[in-house]
C-alpha positions as CSV (number, residue, x, y, z in Angstrom):
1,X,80.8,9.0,72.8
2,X,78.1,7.1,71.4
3,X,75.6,5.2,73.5
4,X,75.0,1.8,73.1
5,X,74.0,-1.1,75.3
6,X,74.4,-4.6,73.9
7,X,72.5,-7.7,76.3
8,X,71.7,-11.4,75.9
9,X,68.9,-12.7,76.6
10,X,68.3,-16.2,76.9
11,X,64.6,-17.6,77.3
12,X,64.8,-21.0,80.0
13,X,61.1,-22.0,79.4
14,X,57.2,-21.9,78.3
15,X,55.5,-19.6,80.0
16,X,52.2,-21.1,81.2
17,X,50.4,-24.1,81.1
18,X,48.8,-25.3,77.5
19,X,45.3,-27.2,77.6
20,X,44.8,-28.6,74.3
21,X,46.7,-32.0,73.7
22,X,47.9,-30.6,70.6
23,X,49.5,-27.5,72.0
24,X,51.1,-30.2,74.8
25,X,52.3,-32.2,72.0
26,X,53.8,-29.1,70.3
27,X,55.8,-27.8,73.7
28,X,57.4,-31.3,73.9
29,X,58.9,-31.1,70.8
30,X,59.5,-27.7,71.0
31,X,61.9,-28.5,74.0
32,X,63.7,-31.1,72.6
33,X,64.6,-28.1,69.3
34,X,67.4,-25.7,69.8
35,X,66.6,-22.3,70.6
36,X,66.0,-19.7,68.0
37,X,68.9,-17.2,68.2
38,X,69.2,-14.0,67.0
39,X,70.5,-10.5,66.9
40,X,68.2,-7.6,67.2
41,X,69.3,-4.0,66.8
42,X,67.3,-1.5,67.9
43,X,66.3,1.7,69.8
44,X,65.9,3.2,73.3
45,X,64.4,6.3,74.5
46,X,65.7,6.8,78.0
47,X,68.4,6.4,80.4
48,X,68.6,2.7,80.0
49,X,67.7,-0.3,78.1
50,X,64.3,-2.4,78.8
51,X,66.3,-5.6,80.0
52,X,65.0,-7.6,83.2
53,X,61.9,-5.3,83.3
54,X,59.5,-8.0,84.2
55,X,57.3,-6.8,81.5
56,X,60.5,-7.6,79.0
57,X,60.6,-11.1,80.5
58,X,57.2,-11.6,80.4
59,X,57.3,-10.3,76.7
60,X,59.5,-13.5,75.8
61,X,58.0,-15.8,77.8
62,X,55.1,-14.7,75.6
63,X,56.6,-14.9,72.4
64,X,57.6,-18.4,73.2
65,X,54.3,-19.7,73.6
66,X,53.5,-18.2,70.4
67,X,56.3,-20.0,68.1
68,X,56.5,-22.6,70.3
69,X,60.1,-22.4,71.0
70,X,62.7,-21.0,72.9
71,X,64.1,-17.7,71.8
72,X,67.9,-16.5,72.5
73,X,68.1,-12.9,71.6
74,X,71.3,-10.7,71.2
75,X,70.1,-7.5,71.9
76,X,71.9,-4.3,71.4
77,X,70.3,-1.1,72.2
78,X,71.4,2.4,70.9
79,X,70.0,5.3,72.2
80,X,67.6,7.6,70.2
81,X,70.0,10.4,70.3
82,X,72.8,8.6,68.1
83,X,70.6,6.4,66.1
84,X,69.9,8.3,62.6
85,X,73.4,8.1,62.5
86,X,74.0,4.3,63.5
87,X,71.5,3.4,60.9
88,X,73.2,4.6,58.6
89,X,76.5,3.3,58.8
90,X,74.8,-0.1,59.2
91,X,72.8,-0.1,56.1
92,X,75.4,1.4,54.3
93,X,78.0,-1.4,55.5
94,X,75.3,-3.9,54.9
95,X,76.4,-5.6,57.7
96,X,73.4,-6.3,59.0
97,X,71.7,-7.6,62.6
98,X,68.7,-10.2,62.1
99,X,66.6,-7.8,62.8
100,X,66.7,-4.4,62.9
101,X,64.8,-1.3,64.2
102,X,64.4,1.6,61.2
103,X,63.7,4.3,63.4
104,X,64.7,8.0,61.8
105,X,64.5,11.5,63.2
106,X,64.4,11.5,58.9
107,X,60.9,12.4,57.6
108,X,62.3,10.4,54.7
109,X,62.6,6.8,56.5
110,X,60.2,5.5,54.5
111,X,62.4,6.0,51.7
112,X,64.8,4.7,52.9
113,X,63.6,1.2,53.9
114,X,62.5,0.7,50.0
115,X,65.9,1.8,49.2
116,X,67.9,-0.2,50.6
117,X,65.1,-3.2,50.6
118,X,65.1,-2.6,46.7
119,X,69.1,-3.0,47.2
120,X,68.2,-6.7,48.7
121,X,69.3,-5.6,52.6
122,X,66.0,-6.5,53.7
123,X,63.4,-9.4,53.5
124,X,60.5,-8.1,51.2
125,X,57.4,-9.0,53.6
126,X,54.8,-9.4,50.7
127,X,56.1,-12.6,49.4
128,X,55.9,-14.0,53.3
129,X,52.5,-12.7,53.9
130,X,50.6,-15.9,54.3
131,X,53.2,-16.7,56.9
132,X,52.0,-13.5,58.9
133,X,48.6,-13.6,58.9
134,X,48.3,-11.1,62.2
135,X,50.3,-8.7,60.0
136,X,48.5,-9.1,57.4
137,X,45.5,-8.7,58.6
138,X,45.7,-5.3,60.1
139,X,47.2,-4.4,56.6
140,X,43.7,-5.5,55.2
141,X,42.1,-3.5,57.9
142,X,44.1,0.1,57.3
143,X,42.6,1.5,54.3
144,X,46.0,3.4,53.2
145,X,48.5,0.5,53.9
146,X,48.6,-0.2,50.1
147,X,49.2,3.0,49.0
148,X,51.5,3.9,52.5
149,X,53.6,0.8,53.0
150,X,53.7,-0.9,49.5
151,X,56.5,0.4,47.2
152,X,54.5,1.0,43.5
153,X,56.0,-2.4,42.4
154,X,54.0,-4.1,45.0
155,X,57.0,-4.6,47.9
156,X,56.8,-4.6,51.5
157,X,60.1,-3.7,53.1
158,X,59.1,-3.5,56.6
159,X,56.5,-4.4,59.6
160,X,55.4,-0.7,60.4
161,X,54.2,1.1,63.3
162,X,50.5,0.1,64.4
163,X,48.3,2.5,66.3
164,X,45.0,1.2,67.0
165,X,41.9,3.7,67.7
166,X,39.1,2.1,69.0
167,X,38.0,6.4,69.9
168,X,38.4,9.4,69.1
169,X,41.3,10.8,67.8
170,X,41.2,14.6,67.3
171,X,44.3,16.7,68.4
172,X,46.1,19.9,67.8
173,X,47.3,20.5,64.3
174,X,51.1,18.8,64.3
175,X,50.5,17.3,67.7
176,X,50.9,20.9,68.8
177,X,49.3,24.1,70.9
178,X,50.1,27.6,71.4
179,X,51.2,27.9,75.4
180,X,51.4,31.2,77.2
181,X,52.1,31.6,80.8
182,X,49.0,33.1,81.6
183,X,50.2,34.5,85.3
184,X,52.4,37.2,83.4
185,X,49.5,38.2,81.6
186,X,47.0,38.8,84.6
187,X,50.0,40.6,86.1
188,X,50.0,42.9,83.6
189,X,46.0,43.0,82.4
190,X,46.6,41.4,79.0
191,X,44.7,39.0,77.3
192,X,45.6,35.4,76.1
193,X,46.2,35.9,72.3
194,X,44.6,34.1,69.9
195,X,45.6,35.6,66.4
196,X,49.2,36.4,65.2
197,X,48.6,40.1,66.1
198,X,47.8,39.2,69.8
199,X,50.2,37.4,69.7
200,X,52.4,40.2,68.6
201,X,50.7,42.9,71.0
202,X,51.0,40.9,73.9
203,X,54.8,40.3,73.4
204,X,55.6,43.7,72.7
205,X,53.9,44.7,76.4
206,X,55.5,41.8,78.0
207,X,59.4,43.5,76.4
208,X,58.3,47.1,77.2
209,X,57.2,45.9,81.1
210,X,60.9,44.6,81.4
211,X,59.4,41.0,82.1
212,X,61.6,39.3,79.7
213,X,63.8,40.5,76.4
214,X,62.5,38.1,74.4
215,X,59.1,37.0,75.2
216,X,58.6,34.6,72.5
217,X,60.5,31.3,73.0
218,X,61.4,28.2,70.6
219,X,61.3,25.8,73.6
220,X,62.6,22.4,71.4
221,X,63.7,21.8,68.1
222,X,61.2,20.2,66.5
223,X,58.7,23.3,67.7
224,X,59.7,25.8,65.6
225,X,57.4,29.2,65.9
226,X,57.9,29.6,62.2
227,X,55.9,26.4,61.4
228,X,53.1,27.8,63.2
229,X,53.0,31.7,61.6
230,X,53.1,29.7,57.7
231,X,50.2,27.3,59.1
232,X,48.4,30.8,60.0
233,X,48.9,31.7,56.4
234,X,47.9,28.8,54.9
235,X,51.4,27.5,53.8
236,X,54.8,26.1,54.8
237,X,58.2,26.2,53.8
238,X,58.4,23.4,52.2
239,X,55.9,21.2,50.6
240,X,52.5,20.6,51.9
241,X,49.1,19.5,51.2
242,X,46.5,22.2,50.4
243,X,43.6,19.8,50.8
244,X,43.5,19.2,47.3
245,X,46.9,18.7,46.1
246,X,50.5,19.3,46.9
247,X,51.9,22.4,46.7
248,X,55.4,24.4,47.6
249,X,54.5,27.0,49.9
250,X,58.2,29.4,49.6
251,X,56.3,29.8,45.8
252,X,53.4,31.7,47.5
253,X,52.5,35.3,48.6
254,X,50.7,33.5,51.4
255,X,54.2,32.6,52.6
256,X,55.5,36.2,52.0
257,X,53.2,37.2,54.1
258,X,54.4,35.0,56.7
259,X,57.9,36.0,56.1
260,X,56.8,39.8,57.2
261,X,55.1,38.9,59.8
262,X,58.3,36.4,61.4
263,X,60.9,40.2,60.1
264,X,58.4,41.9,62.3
265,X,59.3,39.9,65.9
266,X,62.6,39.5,64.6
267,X,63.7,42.6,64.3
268,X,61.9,44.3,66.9
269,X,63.7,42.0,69.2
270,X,60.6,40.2,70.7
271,X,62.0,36.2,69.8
272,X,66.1,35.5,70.9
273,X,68.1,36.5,67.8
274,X,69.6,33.0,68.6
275,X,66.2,31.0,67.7
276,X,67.0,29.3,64.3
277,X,70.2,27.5,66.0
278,X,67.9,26.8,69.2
279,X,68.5,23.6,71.1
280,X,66.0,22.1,73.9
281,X,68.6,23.0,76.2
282,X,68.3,26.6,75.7
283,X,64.9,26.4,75.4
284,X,64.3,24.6,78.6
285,X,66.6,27.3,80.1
286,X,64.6,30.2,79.4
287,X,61.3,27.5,80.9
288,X,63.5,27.3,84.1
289,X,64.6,31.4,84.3
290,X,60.9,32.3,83.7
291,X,61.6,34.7,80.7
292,X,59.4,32.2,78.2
293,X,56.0,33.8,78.1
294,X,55.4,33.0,74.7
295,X,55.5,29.4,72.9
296,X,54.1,29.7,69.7
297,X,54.4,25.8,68.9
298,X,54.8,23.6,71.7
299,X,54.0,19.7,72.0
300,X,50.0,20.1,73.3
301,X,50.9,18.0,76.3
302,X,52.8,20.6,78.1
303,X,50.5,22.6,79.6
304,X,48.8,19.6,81.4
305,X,52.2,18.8,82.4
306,X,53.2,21.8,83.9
307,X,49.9,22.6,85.7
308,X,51.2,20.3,88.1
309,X,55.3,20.8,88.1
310,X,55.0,24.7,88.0
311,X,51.3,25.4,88.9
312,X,52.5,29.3,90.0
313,X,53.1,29.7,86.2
314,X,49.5,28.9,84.8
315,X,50.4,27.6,81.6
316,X,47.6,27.9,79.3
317,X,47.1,25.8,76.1
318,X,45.6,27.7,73.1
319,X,44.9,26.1,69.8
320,X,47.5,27.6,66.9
321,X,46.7,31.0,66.2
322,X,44.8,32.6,63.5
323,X,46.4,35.2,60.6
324,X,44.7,38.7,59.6
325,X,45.0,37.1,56.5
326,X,42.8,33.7,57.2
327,X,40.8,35.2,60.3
328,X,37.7,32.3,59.7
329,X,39.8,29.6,58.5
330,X,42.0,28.3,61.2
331,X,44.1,25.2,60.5
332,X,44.3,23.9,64.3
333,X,42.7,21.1,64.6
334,X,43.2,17.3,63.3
335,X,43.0,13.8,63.5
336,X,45.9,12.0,64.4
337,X,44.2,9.0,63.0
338,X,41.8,8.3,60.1
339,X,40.8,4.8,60.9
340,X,40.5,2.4,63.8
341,X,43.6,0.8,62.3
342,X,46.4,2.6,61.0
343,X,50.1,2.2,60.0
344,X,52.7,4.7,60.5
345,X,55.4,4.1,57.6
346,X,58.1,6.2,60.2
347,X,58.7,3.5,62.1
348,X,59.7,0.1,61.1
349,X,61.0,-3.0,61.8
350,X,62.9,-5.0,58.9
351,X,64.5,-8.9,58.6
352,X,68.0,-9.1,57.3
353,X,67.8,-10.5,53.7
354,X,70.9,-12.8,54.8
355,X,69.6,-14.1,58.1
356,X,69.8,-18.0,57.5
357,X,66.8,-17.9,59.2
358,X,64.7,-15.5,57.7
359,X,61.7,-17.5,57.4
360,X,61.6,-18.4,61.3
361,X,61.7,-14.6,61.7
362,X,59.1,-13.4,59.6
363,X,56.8,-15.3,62.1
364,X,58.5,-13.7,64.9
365,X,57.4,-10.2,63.4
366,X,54.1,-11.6,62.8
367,X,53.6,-12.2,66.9
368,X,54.6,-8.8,67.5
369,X,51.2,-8.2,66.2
370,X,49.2,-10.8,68.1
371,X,46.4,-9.1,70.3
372,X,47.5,-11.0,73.0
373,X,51.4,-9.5,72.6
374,X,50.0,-6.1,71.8
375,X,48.0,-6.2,74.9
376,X,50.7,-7.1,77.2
377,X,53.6,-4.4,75.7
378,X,50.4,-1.7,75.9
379,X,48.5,-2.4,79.5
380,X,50.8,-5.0,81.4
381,X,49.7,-7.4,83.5
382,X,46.3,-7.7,84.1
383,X,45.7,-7.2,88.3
384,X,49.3,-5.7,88.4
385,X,49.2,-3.4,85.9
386,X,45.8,-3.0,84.8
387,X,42.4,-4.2,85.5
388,X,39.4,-4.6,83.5
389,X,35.5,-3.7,84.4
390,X,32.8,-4.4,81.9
391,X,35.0,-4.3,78.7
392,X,37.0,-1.5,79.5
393,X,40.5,-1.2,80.7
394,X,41.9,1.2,83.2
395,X,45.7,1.2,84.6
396,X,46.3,0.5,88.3
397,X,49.9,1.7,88.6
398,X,51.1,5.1,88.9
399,X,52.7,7.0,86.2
400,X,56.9,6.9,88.4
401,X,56.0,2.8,87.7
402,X,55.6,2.6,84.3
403,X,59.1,2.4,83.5
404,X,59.8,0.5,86.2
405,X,57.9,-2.6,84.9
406,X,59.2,-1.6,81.2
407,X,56.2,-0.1,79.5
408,X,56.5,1.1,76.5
409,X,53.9,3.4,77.6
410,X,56.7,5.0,79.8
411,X,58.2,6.7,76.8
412,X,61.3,6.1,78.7
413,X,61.7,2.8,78.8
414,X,60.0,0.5,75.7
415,X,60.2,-3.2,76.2
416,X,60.0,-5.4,73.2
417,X,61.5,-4.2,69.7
418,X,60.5,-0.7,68.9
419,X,57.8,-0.1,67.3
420,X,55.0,-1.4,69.2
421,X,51.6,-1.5,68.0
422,X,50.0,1.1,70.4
423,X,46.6,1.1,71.9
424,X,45.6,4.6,71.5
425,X,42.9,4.7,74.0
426,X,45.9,4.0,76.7
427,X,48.2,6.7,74.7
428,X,46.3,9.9,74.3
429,X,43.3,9.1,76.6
430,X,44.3,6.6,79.8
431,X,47.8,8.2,80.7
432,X,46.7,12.1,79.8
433,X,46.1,14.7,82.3
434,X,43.5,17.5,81.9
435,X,45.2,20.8,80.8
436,X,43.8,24.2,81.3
437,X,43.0,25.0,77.3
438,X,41.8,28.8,76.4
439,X,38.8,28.6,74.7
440,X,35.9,30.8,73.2
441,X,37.0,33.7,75.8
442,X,37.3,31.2,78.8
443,X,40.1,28.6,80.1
444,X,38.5,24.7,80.2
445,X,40.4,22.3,81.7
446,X,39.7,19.1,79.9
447,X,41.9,16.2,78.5
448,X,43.3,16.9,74.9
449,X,41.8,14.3,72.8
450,X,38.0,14.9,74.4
451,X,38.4,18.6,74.1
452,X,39.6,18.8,70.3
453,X,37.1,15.9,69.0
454,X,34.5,18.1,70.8
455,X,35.7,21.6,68.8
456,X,37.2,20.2,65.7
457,X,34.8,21.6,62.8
458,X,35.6,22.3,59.2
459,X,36.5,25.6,59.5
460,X,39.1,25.0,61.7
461,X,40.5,21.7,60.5
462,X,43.8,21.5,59.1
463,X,43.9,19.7,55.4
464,X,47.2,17.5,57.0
465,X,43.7,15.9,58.5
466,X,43.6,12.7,56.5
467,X,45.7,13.9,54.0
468,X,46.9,11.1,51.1
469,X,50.4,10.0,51.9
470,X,51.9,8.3,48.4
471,X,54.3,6.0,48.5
472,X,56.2,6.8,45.0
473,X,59.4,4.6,43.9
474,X,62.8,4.6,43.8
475,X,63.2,6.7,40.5
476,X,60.8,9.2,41.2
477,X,62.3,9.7,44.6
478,X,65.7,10.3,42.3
479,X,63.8,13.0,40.6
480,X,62.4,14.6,43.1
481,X,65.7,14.9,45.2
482,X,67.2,15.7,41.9
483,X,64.8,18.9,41.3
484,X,64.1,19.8,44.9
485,X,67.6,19.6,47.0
486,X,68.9,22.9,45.5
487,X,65.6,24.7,45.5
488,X,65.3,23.9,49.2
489,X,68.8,24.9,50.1
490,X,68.0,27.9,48.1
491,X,64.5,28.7,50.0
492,X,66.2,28.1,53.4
493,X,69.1,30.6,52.9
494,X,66.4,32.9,51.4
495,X,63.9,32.8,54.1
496,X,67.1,33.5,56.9
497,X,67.5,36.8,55.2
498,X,64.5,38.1,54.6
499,X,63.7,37.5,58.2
500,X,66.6,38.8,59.7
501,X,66.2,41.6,57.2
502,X,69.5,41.3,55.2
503,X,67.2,41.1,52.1
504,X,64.7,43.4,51.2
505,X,61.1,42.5,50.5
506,X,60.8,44.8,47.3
507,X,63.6,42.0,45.7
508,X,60.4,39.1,46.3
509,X,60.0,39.3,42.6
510,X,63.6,38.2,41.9
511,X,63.8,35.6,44.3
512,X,60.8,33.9,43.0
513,X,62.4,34.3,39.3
514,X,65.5,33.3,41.3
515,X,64.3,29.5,42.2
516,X,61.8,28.7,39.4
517,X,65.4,28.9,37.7
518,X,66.4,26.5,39.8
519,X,64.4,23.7,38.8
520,X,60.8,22.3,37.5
521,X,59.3,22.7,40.9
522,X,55.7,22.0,39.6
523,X,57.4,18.9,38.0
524,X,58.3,17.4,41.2
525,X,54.8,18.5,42.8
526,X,53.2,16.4,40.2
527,X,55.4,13.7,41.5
528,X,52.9,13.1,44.4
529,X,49.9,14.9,43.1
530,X,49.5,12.1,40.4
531,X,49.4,9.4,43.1
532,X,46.4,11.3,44.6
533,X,43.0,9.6,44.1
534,X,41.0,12.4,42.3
């Protein structure tokens, strides 16, 4: 059964008093108007939705002040886990809410809002922009929002996700480390791996001690230990950017390489024969049984995480491993952000083209990027939630209360309309815990963000760091799906049996004359590669 929660919510009044005559004058005959209704579709993360949270009251009590009127929103809320799917029956019925949330486990998503904004579903933003001037000005201030957001003809489908970065911003490569549980390890005098042969030797001890029969775990979907042996070898399975131009990495010998090196745990039974239809359940499974040792790619905050919820395991974090093949060149580090202002085209939200009241909403949108809005669905309430000293701001609730109040910050539970511009100094420095991180022979315990902008140098930085992100149009994304769909399905089904071993390594010269047949692929490459800036 789907999930779905559907709310109204009915604003009775200004919040707070307004000083200037003007802003009086306003309020009074904002009182005497109707309020604004609305419908609003869009997405939660947890067990429930935001509603009565007092930071989702105070959110339009906030909101109010800003447009000067009173605001009756329809909510409904559908839960992340059914969304893609949602979405798509409501763009393709075109039946659309006032508002709506384009949030996609798609990589595509982008895409997808210019399609169907091209198709006249949604309000193009860029002919409305001097009726947003927050929004635009933090477009002004992101250096890649024209070539990101924009479609090639100039249109602006959605208000997109805003991470601010007043710091640093250096991370593991894909938001990711290698963990290990470190206590099996001293049990049985090995060394925490660092290469892709450690990695190997150190599994294959763990199996023959009769720890666990399959050392190395996928622990999540999304963390799939191939990603991180083709990122060893300078390559992926699909397309990726080399630091100079796209390429498609099932092309390479690089990615052969890789191939042999994933047969090699495969068929020596050291990963679960099981992994490429993984699911977090299982993976969480072999967490909670103790026979995970090895997580190639796991999301770099778990290690902190667990140093407190299963400290007798000593989960170490270790930046991605290195190959034999690319021992000096590590691709491990990255920033998560190029500049202090940056939009994320993921995440969206768009305005119905039909809403009769289209132009009242597009300066709804706009206040979701007011500083004062930002700072309240980021920090809270200043002396509840937060306090500030001397410029800085530091939360004064405990992480279990986050989601009581309705921070977005919670994960859990995001008032407001997803996305939220984020403060980044609250998101990957204020709420992070210091995780034990195996480095240069030694385990640090530092918080993520410090540690990799203190080691990220250019031999170990990824090229996804700051890497051009086109936006190309509607035909060319025809094209591309046109040349690429059946060479992907092709490389897929490949790669499955030449890891498994149900194809033989001596055929790579066929299969590469194989999918050339299959389609221009250097055709489609030049697709993005002549966006590029050179």
């Amino acid at each position: 059964m789907k999930r779905k929660n559907v709310s109204r919510i009915t604003a009775l009044g200004l919040c707070g008093t307004m000083l200037l005559s003007g802003a009086a004058g306003l309020t009074a005959h904002a009182s005497e108007e109707e309020p604004l209704s609305f419908k609003v579709t869009t997405v939660y993360f947890g067990d429930q939705s935001p509603e009565n949270t007092k930071i989702q009251e105070e959110w339009i009590k906030l909101c109010e002040e800003k447009l000067g009127r009173k605001l009756d929103i329809t909510f409904e809320y559908i839960h992340t886990g059914d969304y893609t799917e949602k979405l798509q029956v409501i763009n393709a019925g075109g039946d659309l809410p006032d508002i709506l949330t384009c949030y996609s486990t798609n990589s595509n998503a982008k895409l997808m809002v210019d399609e169907y904004g091209s198709k006249g579903l949604y309000l193009d933003l860029a002919e409305h922009l001097d009726d947003m001037p927050n929004y635009k000005s933090y477009l002004d201030k992101d250096p890649q929002s024209q070539s990101t957001l924009f479609t090639p003809e100039g249109n602006l489908y959605g208000a997109y996700n805003l991470s601010i970065v007043p710091t640093g911003s250096a991370h593991g490569a894909f938001s990711t480390m290698m963990a290990v549980k470190n206590s099996v390890l001293k049990d049985l005098g090995l060394e925490i791996p660092t290469t892709l042969d450690e990695v190997y030797d150190v599994a294959k001890a763990i199996k023959d001690a009769g720890v666990s029969k399959y050392p190395i775990v996928q622990l999540e979907e999304w963390q799939n230990p191939e990603d991180v042996v083709f990122n060893a070898y300078h390559t992926a399975s699909n397309r990726y950017y080399d630091g100079t131009e796209f390429k498609y990495g099932p092309l390479s010998d690089d990615y052969k390489q890789a191939l042999q090196y994933l047969n090699k745990i495969y068929t020596e039974g050291l990963i679960s024969p099981d992994y490429f239809t993984y699911t977090t359940d299982m993976g969480n499974a072999d967490l909670e049984s103790g026979t995970a040792c090895i997580l190639p790619s796991a999301w770099e905050g778990y290690p902190g995480a667990w140093a407190d919820e299963r400290p007798d395991d000593e989960w170490v974090a270790v930046p991605l491993p290195t190959s034999d093949a690319y021992p000096d060149e590590a691709w491990q580090f990255e920033r998560e952000f190029t500049s202090e202002y940056e939009f994320n085209p993921r995440y969206s939200m768009v305005i119905s083209a039909q809403s009769p009241i289209a132009d009242e909403l597009v300066k709804f949108v706009d206040a979701q990027y007011d500083e004062d809005v930002i700072n309240l669905l980021n920090w809270g309430i200043e002396g509840e939630t937060y306090e500030e000293k001397d410029g800085k701001k530091s939360l004064i609730v405990t992480k279990d209360q986050y989601a009581e109040y309705g921070m977005p910050v919670s994960g859990s539970m995001r008032s407001g309309i997803f996305p939220q511009p984020q403060d980044m100094d609250l998101w990957r420095i204020e709420i992070s815990e210091p995780a034990p991180i195996y480095w240069d022979g030694e385990i640090v315990t530092d918080k993520l963000v410090a540690f990799s902008s203190s080691v990220m140098n250019e031999s170990n930085t990824a090229p996804r760091d700051g890497q051009p992100n086109p936006s190309i149009s509607a035909d060319e994304s025809s094209e591309y799906a046109n040349i690429m769909t059946p060479v992907e399905t092709y490389a897929k089904e490949q790669k499955v049996k030449f890891i498994k071993g149900d194809r033989s390594f001596d055929e790579w010269d066929s299969y590469i004359e194989e999918i050339n047949k299959m389609g221009d692929i250097q055709a489609a490459m030049d697709i993005y590669n002549s966006k590029i800036s050179k």
